[in-house]
C-alpha positions in Angstrom: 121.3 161.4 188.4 120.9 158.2 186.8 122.9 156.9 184.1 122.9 154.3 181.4 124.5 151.5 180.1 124.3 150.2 176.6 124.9 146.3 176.6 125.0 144.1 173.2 126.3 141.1 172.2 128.8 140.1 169.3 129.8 136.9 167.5 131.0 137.5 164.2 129.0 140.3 163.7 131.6 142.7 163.1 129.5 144.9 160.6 126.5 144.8 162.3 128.3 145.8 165.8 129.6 148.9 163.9 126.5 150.0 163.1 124.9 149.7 166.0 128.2 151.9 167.9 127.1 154.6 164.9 123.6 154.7 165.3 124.3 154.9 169.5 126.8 157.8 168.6 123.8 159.8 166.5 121.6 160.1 169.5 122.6 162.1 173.0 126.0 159.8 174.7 125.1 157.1 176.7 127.3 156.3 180.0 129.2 153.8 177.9 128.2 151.1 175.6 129.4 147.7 177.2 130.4 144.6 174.5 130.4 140.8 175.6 132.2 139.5 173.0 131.4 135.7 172.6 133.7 134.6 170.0 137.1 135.6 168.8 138.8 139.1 169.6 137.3 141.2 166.2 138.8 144.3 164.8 139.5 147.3 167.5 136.1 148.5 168.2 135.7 151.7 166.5 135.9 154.9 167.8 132.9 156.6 169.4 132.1 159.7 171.5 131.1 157.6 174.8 133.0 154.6 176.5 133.1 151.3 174.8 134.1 148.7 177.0 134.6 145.1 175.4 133.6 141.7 177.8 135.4 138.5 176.5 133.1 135.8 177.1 134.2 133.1 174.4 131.6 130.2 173.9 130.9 127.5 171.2 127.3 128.1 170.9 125.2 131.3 171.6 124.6 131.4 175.5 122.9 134.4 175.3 121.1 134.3 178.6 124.9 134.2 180.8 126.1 136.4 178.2 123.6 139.0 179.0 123.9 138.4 182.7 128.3 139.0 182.0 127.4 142.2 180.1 124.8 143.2 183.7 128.0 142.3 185.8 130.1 145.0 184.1 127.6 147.7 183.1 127.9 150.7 186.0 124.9 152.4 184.4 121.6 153.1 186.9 119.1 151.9 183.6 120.2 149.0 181.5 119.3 149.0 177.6 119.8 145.8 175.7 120.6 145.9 172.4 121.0 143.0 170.0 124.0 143.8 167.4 122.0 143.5 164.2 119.7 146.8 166.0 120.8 150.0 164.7 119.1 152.3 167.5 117.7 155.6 166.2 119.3 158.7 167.5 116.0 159.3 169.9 115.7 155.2 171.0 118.4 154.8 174.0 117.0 158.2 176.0 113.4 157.4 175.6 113.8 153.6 176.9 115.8 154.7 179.6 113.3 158.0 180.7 110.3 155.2 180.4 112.6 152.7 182.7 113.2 155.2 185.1 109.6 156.5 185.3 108.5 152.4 185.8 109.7 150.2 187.5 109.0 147.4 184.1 110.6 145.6 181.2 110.4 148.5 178.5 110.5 147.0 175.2 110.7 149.3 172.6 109.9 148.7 168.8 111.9 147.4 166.2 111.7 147.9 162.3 112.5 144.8 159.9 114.9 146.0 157.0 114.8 144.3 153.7 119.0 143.4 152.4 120.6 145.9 151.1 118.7 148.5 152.7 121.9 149.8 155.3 124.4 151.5 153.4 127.7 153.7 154.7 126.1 156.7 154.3 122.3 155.8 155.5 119.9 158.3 156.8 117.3 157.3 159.5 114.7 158.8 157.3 115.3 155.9 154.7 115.5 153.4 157.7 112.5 154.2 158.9 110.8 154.1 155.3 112.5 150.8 154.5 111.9 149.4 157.9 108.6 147.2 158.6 107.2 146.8 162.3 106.5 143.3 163.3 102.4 142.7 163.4 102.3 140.7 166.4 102.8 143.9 168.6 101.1 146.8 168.7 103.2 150.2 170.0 101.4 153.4 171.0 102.1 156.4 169.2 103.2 157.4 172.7 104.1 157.1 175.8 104.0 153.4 177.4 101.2 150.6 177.4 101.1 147.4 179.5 100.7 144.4 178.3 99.1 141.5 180.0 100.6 138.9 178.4 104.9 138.7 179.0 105.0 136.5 175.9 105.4 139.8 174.1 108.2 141.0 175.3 111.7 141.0 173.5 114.8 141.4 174.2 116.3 143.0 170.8 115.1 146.3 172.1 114.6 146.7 176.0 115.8 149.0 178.9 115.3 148.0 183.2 116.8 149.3 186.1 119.4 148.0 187.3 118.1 147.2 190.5 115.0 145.5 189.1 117.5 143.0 186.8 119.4 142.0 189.8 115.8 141.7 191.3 114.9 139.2 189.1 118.2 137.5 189.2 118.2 138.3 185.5 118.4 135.4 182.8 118.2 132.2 183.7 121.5 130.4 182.6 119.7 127.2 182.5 118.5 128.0 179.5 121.1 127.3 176.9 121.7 128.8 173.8 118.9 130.5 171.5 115.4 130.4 172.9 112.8 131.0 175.3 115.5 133.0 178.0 114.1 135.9 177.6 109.7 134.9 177.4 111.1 133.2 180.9 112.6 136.8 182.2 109.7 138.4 181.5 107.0 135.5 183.0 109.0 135.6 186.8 108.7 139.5 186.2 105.3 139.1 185.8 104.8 136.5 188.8 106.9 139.3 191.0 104.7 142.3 189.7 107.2 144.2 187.0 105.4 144.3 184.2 106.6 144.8 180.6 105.7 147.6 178.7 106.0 148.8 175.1 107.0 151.9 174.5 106.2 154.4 171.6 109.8 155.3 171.6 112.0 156.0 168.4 112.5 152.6 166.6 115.8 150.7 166.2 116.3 148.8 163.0 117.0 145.3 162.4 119.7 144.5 159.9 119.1 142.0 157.9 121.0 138.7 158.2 120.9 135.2 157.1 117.8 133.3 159.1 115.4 130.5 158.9 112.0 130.3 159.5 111.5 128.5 161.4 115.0 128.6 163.1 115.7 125.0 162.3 119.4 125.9 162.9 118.4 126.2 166.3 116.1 123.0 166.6 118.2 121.6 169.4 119.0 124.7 171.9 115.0 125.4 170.9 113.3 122.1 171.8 116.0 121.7 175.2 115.0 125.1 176.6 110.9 124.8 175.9 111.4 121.9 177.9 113.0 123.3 180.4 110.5 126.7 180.2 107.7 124.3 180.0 108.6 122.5 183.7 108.9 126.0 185.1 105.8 127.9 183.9 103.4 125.1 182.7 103.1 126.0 179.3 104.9 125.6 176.1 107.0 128.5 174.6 107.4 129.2 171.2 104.5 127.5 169.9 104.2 128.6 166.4 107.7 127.2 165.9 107.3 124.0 167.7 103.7 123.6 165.6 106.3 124.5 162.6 109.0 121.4 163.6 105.8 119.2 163.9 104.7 119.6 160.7 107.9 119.3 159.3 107.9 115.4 161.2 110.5 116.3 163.9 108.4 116.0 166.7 105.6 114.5 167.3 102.5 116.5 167.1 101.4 115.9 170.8 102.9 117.7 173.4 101.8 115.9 176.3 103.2 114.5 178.4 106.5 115.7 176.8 107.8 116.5 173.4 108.8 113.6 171.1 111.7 114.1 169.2 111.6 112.7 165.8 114.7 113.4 164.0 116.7 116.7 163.6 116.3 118.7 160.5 118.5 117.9 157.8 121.1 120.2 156.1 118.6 120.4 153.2 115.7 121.3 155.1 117.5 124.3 156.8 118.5 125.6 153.4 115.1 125.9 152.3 114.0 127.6 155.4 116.5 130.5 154.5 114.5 133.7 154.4 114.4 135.4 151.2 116.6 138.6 151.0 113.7 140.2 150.1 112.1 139.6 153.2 112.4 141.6 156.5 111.5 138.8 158.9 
């Protein structure tokens, strides 16, 4: 019988991490819920009715491609579901990306609702989640069951469960790829090139907490402008180009992309300020 693993990721997100461990212990027990822990040793993890295991993995940035690959090496589960920390699954999320992973042999993504601030409180009910809670438009889940995509640039990793043997198959992340960006579009193009598809699944949602952001991520505009080059020499294409037409416009590259990017300048403390999502706003 196969058996999964739960694997997220934590820096500083304390809060968010024990939300997540309640939503996980609403739904039927995973095998155990494994933590890489990338900055300091946080509270005790709370208690919950399945196995928490914490990783320590301490960084000074977000290497979130060897941090998932840290959080494969000590999962024991069959199917793998990746969580990010600010996801609070629904009870039904976990079991229906893992019984879609084990029927396919794919990257199951399964969808995420955006919550507003505010919206998460200590005693919240799914039912408000889930009215509060806005899908992302750029992806379209069935009501149902599982549909292929054709292109991999849709996949995601807040939300996704593989088999074991498939992520070792793919060698998992690329560690190249350091800090925030592009890691995962790059999983899901060399699944693609080996025939594992990703697939979106019409599974109970898990909800995103809301957090401070930018948009674009210019708090990022480093680890984002190293890795599309790196992505780029790989695949042939840029990656994230809505927010490399975004740092363009803002004059920190240049607005050609060929042969290479041109970097400008960085963004200045006052520009990331004002690219601080409103509270208001899910994503």
């Amino acid at each position: 019988m196969s058996t999964t693993s739960v694997v997220t990721l934590n820096k500083g997100r304390d809060a968010h991490l024990a939300r997540l461990i309640e939503g996980l212990a609403r739904g039927p027990a995973p095998a155990e819920c494994v933590v890489v822990e990338m900055g300091p040793a946080p509270e005790p993890l709370p208690e919950a009715p399945f196995p928490l295991r914490r990783i320590d993995f301490p960084s000074a940035g977000l290497p979130l491609a060897a941090a998932r690959n840290a959080g494969r090496a000590a999962a024991r589960g069959d199917i793998l579901v990746f969580l990010d920390v600010d996801c609070i699954p629904s009870a039904g999320l976990v079991p229906a990306l893992a019984a879609a992973a084990l029927e396919h042999d794919a990257l199951v993504c399964g969808p995420i609702r955006y919550l507003p601030a505010g919206a998460v409180r200590d005693d919240w009910r799914e039912a408000d989640l889930m009215q509060a809670g806005i899908l992302h438009p750029a992806r379209d889940f069935p009501q149902g069951g599982v549909a292929e995509t054709d292109n991999p640039g849709l996949f995601w990793s807040l939300a996704f469960a593989v088999r074991r043997s498939t992520y070792d198959r793919l060698g998992g992340f690329d560690e190249g790829y350091d800090g925030y960006g592009a890691e995962d579009t790059d999983l899901a193009f060399r699944a693609a090139a080996l025939g594992v598809p990703v697939l979106l699944a019409g599974a109970p949602p898990a909800f995103h907490q809301h957090h401070l952001s930018c948009d674009p991520p210019l708090q990022h505009f480093a680890d984002i402008v190293r890795n599309a080059r790196r992505f780029r020499a790989r695949h042939g294409i840029w990656p994230m180009d809505g927010w490399l037409d975004a740092f363009a416009r803002l004059g920190l590259i240049g607005e050609s992309r060929e042969p290479d990017l041109t970097l400008l300048r960085t963004p200045t403390a006052d520009e990331i300020a004002a690219a601080r999502v409103p509270p208001e706003r899910p994503f």
